[in-house]
KEDO-962659 format. One record per residue: residue in one letter; y, x negated, z of N, C-alpha, C in turn; residue number from 1. Coordinates in steps of 0.001 Angstrom, whole numbers, plus 524288, in hexadecimal, padded with zeros to 5 digits. Layout:
residues N
<mivo residuo="A" n_y="Y" n_x="X" n_z="Z" ca_y="Y" ca_x="X" ca_z="Z" c_y="Y" c_x="X" c_z="Z" num="NUM"/>
...
END
This chain:
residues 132
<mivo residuo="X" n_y="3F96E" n_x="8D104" n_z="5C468" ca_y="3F478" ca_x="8D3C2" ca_z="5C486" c_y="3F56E" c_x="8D942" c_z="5C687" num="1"/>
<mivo residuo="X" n_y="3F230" n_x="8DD26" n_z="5C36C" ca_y="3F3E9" ca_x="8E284" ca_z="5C625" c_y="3F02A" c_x="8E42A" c_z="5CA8A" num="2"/>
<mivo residuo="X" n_y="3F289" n_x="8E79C" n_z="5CCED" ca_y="3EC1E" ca_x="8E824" ca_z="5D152" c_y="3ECF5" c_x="8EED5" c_z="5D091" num="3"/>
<mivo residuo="X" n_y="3E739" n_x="8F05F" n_z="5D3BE" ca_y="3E603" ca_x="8F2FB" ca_z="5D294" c_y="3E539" c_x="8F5FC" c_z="5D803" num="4"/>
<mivo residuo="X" n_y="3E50F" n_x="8FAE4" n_z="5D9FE" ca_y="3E245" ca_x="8FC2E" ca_z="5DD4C" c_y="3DD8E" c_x="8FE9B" c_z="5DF17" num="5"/>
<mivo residuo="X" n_y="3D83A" n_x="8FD47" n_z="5E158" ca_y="3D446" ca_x="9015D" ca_z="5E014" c_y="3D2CD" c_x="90319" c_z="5E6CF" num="6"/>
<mivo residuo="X" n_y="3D12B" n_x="90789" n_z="5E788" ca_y="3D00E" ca_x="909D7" ca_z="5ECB7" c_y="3C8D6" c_x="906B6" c_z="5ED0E" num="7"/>
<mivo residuo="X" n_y="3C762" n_x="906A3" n_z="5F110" ca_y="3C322" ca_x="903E0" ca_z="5F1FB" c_y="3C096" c_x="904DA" c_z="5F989" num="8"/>
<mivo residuo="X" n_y="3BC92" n_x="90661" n_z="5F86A" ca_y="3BA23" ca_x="90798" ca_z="5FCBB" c_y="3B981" c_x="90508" c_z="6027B" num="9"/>
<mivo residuo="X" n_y="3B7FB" n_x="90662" n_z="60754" ca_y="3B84C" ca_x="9020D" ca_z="60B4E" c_y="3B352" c_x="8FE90" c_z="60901" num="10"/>
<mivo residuo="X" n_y="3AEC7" n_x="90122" n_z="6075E" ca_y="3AA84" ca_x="8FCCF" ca_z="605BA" c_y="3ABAC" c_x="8F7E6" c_z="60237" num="11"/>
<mivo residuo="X" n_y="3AE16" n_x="8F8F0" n_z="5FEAA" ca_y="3B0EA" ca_x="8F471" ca_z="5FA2F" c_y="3B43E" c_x="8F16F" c_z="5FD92" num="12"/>
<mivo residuo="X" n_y="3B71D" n_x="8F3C9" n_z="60045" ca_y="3BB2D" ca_x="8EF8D" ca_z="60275" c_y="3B8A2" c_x="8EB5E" c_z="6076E" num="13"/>
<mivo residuo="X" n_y="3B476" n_x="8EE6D" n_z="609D0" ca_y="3B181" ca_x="8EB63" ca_z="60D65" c_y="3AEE3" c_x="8E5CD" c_z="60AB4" num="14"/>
<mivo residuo="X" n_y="3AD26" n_x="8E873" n_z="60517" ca_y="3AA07" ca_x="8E32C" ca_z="601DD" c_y="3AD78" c_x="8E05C" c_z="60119" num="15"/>
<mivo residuo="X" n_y="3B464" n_x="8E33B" n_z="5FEEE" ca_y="3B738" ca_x="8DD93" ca_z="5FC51" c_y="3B85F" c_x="8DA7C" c_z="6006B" num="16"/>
<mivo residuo="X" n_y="3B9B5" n_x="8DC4F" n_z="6066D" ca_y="3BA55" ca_x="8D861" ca_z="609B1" c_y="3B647" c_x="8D52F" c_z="60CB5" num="17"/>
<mivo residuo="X" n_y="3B13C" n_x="8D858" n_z="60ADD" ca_y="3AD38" ca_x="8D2AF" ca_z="60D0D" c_y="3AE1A" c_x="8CF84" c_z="60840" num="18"/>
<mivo residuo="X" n_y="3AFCD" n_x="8CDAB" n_z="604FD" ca_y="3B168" ca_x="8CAEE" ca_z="5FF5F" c_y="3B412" c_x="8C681" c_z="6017A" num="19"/>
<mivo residuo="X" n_y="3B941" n_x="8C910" n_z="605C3" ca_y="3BC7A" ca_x="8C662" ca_z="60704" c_y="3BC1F" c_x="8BEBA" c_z="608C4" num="20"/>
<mivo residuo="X" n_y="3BD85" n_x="8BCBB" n_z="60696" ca_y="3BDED" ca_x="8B5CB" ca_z="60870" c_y="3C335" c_x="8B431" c_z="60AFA" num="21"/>
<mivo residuo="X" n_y="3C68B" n_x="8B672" n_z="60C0D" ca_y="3C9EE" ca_x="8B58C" ca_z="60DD4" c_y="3CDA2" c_x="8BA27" c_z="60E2E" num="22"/>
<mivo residuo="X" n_y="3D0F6" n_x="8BBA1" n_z="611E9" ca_y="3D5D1" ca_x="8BF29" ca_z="6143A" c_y="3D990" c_x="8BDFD" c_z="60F9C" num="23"/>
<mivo residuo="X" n_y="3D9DD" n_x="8BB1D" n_z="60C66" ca_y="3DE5D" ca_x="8BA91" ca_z="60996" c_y="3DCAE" c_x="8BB34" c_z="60382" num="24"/>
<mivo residuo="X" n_y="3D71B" n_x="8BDA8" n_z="60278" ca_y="3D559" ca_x="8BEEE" ca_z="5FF44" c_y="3D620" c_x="8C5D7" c_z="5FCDE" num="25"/>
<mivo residuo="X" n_y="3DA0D" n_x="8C6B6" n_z="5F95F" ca_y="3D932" ca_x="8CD22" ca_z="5F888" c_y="3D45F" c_x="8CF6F" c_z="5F723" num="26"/>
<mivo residuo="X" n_y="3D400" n_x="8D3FA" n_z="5F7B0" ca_y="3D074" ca_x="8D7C4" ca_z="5F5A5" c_y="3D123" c_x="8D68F" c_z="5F00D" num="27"/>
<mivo residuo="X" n_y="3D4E4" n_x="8D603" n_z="5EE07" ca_y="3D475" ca_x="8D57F" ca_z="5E817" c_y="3D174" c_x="8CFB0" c_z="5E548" num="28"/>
<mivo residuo="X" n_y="3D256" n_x="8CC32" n_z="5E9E5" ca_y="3D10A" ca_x="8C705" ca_z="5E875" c_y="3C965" c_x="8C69B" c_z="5EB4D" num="29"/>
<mivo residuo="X" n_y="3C8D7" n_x="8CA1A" n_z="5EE21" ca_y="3C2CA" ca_x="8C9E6" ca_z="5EFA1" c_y="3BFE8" c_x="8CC53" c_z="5EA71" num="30"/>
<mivo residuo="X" n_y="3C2DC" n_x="8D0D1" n_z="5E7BC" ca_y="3BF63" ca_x="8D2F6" ca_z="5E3F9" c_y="3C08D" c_x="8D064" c_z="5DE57" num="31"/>
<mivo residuo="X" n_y="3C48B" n_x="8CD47" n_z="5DE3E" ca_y="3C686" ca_x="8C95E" ca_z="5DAA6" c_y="3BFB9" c_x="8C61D" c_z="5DB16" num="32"/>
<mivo residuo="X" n_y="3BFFF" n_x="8C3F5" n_z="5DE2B" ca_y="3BC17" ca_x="8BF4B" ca_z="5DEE9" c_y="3B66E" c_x="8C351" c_z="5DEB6" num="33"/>
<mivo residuo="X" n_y="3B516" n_x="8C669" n_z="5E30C" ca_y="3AFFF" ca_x="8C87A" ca_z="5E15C" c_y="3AD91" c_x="8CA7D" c_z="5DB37" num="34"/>
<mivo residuo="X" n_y="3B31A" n_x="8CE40" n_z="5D8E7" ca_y="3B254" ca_x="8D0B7" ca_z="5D4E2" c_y="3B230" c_x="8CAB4" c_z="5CEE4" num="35"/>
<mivo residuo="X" n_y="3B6FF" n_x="8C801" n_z="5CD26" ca_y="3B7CA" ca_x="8C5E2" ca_z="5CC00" c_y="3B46B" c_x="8BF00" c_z="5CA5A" num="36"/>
<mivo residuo="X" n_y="3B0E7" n_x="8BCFC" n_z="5D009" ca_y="3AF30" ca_x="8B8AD" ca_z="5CEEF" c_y="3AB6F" c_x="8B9DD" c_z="5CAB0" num="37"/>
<mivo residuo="X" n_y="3A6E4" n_x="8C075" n_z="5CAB6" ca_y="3A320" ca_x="8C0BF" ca_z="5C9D3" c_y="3A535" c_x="8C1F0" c_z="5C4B2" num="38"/>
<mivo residuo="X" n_y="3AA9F" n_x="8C454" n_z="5C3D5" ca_y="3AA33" ca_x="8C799" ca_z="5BD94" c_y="3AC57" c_x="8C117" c_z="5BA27" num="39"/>
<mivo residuo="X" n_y="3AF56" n_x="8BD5F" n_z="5BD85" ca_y="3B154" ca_x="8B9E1" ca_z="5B98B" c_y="3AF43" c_x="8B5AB" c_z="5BA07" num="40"/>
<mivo residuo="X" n_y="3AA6F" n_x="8B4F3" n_z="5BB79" ca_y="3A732" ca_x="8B171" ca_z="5BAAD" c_y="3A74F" c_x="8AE00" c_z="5B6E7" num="41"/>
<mivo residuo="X" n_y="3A6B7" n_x="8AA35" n_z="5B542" ca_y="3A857" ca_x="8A90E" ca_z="5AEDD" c_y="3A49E" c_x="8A38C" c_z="5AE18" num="42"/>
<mivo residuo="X" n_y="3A1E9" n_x="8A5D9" n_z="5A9BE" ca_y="39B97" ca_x="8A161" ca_z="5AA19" c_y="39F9D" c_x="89ADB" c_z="5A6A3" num="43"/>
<mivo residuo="X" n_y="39DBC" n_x="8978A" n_z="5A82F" ca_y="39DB5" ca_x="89331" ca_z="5A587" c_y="39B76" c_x="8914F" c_z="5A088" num="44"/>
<mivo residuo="X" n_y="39B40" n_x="88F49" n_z="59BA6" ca_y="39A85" ca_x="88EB5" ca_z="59880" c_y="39545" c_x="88C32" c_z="598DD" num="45"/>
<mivo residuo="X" n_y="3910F" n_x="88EDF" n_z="59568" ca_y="38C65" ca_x="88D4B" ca_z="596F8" c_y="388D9" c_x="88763" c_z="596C5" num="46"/>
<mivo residuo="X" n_y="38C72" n_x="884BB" n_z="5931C" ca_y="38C25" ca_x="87DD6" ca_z="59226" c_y="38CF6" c_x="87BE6" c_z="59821" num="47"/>
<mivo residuo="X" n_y="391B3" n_x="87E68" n_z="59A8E" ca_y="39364" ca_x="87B9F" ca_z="59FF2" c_y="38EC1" c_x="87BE6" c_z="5A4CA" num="48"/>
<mivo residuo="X" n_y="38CBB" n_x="8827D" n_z="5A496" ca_y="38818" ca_x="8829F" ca_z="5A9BA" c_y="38D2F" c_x="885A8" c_z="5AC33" num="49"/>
<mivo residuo="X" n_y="38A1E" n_x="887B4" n_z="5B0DD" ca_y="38B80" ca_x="88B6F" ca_z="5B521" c_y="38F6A" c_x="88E60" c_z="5B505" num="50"/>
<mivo residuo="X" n_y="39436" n_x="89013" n_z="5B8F9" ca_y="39689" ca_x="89314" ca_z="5B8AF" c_y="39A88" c_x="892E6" c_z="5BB6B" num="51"/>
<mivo residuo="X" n_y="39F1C" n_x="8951E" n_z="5B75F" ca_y="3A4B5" ca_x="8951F" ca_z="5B9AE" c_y="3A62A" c_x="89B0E" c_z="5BC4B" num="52"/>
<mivo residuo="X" n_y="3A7DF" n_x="89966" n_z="5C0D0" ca_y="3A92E" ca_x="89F92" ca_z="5C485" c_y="3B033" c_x="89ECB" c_z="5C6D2" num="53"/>
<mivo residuo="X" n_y="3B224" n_x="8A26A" n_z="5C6D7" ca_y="3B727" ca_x="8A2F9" ca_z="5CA4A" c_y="3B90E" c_x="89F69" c_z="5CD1C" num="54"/>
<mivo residuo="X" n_y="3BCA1" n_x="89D5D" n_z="5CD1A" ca_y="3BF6C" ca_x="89B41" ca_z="5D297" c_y="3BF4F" c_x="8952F" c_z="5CEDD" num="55"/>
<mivo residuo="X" n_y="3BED5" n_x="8941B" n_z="5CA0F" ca_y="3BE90" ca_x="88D94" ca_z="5C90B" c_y="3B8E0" c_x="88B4D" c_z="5C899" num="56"/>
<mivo residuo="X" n_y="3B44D" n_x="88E58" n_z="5CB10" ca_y="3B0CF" ca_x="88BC1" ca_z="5CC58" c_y="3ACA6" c_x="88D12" c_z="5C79C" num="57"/>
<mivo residuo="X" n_y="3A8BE" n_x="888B3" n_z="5C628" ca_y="3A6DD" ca_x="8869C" ca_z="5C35C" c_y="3A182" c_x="88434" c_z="5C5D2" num="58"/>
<mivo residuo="X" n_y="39CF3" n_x="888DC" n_z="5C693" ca_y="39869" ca_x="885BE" ca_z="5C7A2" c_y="39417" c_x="883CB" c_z="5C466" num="59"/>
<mivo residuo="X" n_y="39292" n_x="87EB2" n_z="5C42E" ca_y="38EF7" ca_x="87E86" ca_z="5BF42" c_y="3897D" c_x="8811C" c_z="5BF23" num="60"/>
<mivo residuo="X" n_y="3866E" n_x="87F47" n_z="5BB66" ca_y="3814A" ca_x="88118" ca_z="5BAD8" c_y="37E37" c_x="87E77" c_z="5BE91" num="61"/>
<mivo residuo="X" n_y="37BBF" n_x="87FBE" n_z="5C133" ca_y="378D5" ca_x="87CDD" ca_z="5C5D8" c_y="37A3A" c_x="87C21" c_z="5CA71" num="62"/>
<mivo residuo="X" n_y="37E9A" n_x="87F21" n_z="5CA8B" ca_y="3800D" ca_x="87F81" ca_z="5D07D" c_y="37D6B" c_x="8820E" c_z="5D559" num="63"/>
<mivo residuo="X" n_y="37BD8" n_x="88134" n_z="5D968" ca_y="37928" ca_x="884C2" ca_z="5DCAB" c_y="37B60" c_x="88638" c_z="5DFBA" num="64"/>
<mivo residuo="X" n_y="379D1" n_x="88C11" n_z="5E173" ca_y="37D64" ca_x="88E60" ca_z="5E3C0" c_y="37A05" c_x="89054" c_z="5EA3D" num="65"/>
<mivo residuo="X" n_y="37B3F" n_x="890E3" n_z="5EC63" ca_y="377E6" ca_x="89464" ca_z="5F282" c_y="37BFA" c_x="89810" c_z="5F5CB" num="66"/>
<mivo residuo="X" n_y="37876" n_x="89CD0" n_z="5F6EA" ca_y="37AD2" ca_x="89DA1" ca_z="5FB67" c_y="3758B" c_x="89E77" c_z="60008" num="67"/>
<mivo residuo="X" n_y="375B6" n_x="89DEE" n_z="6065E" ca_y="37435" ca_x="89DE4" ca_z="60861" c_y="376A7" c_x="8A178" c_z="60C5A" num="68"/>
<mivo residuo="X" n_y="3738E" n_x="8A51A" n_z="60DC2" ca_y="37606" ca_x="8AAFF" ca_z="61168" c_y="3754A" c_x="8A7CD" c_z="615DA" num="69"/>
<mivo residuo="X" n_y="3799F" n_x="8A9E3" n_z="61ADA" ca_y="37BBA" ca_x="8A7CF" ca_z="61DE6" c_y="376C1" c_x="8AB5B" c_z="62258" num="70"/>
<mivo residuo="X" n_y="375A6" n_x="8B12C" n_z="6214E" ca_y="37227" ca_x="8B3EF" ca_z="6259F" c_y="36CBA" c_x="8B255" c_z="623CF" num="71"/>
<mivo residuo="X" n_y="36A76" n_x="8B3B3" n_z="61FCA" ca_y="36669" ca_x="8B286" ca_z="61F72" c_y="3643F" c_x="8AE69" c_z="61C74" num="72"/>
<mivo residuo="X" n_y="36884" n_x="8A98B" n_z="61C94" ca_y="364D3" ca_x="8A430" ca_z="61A38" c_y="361B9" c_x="8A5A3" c_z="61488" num="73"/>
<mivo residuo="X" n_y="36367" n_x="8A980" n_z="611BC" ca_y="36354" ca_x="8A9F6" ca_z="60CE1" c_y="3654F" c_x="8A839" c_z="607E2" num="74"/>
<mivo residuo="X" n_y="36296" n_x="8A46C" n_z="604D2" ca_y="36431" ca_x="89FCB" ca_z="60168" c_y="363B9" c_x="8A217" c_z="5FACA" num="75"/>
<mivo residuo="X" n_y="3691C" n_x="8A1AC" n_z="5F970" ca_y="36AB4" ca_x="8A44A" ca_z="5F2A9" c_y="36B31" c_x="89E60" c_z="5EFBE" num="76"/>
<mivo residuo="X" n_y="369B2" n_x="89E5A" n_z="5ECE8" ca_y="36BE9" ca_x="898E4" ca_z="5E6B0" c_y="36B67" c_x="89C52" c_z="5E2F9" num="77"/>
<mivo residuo="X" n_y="36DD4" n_x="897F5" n_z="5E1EA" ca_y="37038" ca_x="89A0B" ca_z="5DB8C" c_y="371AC" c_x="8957C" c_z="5D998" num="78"/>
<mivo residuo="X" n_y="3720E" n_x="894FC" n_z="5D490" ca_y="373AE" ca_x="891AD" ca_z="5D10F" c_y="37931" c_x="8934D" c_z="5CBE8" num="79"/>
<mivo residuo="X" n_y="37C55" n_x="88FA6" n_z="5C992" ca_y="37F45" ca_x="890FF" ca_z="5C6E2" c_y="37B01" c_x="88F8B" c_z="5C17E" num="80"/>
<mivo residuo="X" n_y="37BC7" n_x="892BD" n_z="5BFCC" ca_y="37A04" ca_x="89126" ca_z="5B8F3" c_y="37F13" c_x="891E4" c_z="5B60E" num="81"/>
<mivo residuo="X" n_y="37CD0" n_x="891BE" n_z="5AF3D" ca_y="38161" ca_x="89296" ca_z="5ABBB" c_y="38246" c_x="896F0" c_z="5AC66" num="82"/>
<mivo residuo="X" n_y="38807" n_x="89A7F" n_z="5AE77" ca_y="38A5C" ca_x="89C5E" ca_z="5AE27" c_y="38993" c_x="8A0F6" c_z="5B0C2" num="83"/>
<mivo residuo="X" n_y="38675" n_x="89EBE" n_z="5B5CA" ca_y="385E2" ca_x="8A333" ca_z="5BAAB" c_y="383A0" c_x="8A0D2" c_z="5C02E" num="84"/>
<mivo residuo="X" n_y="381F7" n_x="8A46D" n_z="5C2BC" ca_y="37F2D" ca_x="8A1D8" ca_z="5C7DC" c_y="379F1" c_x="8A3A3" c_z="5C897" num="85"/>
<mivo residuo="X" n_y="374F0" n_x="8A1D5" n_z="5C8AE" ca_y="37060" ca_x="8A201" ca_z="5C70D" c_y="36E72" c_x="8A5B7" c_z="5CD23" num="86"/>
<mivo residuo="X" n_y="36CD8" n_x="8A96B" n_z="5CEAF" ca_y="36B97" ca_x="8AA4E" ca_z="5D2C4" c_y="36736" c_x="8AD86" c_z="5D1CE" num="87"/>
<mivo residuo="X" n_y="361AB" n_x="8AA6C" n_z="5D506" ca_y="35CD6" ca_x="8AE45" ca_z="5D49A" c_y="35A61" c_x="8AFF3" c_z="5CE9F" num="88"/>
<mivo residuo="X" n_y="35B7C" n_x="8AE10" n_z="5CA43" ca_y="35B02" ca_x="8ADF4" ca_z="5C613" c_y="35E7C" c_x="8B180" c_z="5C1F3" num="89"/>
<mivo residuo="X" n_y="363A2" n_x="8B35E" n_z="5C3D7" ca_y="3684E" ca_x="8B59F" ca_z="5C24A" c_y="36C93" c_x="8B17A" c_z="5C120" num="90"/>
<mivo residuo="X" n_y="37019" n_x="8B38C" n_z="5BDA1" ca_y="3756F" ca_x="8B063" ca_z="5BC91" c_y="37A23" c_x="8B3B0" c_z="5BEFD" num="91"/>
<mivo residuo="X" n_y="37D21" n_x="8B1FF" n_z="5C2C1" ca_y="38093" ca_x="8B5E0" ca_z="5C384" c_y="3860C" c_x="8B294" c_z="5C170" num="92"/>
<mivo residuo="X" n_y="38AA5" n_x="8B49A" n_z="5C044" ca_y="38E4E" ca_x="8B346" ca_z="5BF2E" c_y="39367" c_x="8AFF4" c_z="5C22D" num="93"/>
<mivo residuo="X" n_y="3930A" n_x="8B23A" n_z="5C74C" ca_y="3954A" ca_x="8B09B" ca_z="5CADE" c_y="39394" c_x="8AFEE" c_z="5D03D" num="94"/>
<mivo residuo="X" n_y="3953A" n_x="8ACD7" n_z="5D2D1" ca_y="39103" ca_x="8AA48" ca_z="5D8B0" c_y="3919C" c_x="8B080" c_z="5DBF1" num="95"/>
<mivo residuo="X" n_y="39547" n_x="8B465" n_z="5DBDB" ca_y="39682" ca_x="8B974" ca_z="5DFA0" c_y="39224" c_x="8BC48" c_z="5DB69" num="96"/>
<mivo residuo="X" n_y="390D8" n_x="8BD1E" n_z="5D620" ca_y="38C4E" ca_x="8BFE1" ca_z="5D5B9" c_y="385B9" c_x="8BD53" c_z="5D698" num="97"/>
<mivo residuo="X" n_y="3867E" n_x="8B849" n_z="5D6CA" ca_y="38243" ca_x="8B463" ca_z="5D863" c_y="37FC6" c_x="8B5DB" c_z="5DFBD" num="98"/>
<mivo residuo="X" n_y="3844E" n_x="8B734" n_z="5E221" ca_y="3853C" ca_x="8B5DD" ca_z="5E725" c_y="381B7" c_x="8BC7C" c_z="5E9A2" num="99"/>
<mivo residuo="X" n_y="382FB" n_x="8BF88" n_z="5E547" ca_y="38343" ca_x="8C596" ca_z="5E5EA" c_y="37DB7" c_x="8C643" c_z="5E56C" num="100"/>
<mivo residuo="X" n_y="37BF9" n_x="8C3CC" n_z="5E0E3" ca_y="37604" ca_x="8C517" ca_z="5E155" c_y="37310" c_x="8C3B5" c_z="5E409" num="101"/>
<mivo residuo="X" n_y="37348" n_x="8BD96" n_z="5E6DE" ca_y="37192" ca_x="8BA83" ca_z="5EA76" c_y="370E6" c_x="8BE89" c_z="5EF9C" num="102"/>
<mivo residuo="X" n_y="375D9" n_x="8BFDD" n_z="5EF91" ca_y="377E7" ca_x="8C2D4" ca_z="5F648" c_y="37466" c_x="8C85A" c_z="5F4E1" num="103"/>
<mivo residuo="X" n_y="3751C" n_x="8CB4D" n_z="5F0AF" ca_y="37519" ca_x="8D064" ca_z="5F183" c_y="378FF" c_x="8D3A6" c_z="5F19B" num="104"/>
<mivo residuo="X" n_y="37DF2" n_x="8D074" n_z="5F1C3" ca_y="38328" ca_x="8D4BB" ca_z="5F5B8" c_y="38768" c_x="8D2EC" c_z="5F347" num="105"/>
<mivo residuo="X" n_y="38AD3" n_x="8D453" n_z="5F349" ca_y="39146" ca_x="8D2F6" ca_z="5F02A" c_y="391B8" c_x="8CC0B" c_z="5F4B8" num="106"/>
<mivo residuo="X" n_y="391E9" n_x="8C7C5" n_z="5F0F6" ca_y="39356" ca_x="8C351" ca_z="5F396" c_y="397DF" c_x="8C0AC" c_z="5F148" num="107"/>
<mivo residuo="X" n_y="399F2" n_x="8BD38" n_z="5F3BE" ca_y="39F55" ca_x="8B9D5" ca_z="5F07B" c_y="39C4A" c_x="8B444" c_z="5EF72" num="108"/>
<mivo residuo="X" n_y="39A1E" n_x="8B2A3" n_z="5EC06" ca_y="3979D" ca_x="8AF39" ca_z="5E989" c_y="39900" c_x="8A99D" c_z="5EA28" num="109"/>
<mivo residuo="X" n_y="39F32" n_x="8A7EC" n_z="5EA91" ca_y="3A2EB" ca_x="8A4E8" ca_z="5EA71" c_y="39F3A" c_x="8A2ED" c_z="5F1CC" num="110"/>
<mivo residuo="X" n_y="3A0E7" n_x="8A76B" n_z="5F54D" ca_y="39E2D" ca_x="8A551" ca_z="5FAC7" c_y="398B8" c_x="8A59C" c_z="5FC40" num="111"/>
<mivo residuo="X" n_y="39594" n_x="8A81C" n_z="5F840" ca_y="38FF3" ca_x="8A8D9" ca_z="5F856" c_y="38CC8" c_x="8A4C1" c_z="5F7A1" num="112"/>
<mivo residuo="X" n_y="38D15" n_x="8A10F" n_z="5F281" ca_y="38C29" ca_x="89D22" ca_z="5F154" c_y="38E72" c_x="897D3" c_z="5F382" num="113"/>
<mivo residuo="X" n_y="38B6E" n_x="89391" n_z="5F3A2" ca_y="38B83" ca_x="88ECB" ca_z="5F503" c_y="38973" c_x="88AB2" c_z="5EFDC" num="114"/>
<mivo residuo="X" n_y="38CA4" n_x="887D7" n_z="5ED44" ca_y="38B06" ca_x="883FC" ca_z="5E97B" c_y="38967" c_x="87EA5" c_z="5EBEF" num="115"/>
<mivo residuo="X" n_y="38749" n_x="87B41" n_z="5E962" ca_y="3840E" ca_x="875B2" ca_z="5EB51" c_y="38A48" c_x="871C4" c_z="5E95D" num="116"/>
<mivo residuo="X" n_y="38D32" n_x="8707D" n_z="5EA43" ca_y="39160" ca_x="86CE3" ca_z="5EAC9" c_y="38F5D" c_x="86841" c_z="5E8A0" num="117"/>
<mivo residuo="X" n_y="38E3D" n_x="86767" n_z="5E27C" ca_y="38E14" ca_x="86423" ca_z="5E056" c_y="38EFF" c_x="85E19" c_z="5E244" num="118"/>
<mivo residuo="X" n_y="39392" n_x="85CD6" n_z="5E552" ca_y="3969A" ca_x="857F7" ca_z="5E77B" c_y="393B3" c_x="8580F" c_z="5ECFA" num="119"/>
<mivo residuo="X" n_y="394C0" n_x="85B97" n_z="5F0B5" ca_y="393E4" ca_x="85B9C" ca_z="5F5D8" c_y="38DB9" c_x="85D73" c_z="5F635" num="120"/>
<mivo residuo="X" n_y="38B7D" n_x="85EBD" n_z="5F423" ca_y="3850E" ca_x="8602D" ca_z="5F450" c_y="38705" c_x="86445" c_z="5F9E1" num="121"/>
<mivo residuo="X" n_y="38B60" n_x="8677F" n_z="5F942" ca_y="38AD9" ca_x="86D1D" ca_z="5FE3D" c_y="38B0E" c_x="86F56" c_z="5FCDB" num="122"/>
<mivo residuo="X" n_y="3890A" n_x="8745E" n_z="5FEA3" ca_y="38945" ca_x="8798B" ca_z="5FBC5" c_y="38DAB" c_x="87C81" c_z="5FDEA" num="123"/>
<mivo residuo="X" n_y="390B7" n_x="87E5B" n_z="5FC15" ca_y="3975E" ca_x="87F82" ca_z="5F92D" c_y="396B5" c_x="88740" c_z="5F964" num="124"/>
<mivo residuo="X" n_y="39A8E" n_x="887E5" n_z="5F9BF" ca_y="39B13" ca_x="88EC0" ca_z="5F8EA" c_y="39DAF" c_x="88F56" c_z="5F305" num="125"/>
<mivo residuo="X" n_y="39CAA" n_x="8908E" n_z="5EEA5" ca_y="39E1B" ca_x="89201" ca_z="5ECB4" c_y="3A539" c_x="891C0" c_z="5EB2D" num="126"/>
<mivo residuo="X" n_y="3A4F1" n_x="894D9" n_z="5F018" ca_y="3AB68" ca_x="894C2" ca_z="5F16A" c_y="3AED9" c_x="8919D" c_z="5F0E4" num="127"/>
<mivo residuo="X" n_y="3AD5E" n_x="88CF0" n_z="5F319" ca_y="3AE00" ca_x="88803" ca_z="5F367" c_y="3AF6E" c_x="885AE" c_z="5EE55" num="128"/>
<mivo residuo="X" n_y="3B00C" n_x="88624" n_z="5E977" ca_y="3AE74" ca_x="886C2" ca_z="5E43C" c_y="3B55D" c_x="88778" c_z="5E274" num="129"/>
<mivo residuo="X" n_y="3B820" n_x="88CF1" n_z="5E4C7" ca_y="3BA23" ca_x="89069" ca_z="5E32D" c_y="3BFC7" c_x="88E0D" c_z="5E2D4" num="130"/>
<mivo residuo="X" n_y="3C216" n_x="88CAC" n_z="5DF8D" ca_y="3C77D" ca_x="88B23" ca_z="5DDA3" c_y="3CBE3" c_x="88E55" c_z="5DE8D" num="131"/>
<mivo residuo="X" n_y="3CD32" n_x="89272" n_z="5E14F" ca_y="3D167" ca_x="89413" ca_z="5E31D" c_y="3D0E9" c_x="8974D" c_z="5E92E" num="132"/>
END
């Protein structure tokens, strides 16, 4: 892979490291994942229902989704439909642009959201989901 170099401001770099999930995560691999989940989204075939996203994962049509803010006890759902995530009467493509409109603010969708655990009836992070 070739890389590239680009100069970038203290403001940008402040955002890519609130991004950060871990010390052993690069800058290249935070904007891998921010930039990337939302552009390669990739809908599921519309016979099947819901939607296939990054990382292996595969949520169906009818999945419910929540997040619940930790300061002000503020409650988001959402639903998966065919070949997006239903939020407030919008389709967004991926749970980080689902997560964005909900919030208002650049969010990571993957930790924003909570799914209903089909088997365990608990509600699950998203994350939790994620195959590598």
């Amino acid at each position: 892979m070739e890389t590239q170099s680009i100069t970038i401001d203290l403001d940008i770099y402040k955002a890519i490291e609130t991004h950060r999930q871990s010390f052993a995560e690069s800058h290249n691999d935070i904007l891998h994942r921010l930039l990337l989940d939302d552009m390669l989204a990739v809908q599921q075939p519309a016979e099947q229902g819901g939607l296939r996203i990054r990382h292996g994962v595969y949520l169906p049509a009818g999945t419910q989704l929540r997040h619940i803010a930790q300061r002000s006890g503020d409650r988001y759902v959402a639903e998966v439909v065919d070949g997006g995530i239903m939020f407030e009467g919008e389709i967004y493509q991926s749970p980080s642009k689902a997560a964005i409109a909900a919030a208002g603010n650049s969010r990571n969708g993957w930790i924003f959201w909570e799914y209903m655990d089909p088997i365990t009836k608990k509600w699950q992070l998203l994350d939790a989901l994620r195959k590598d």
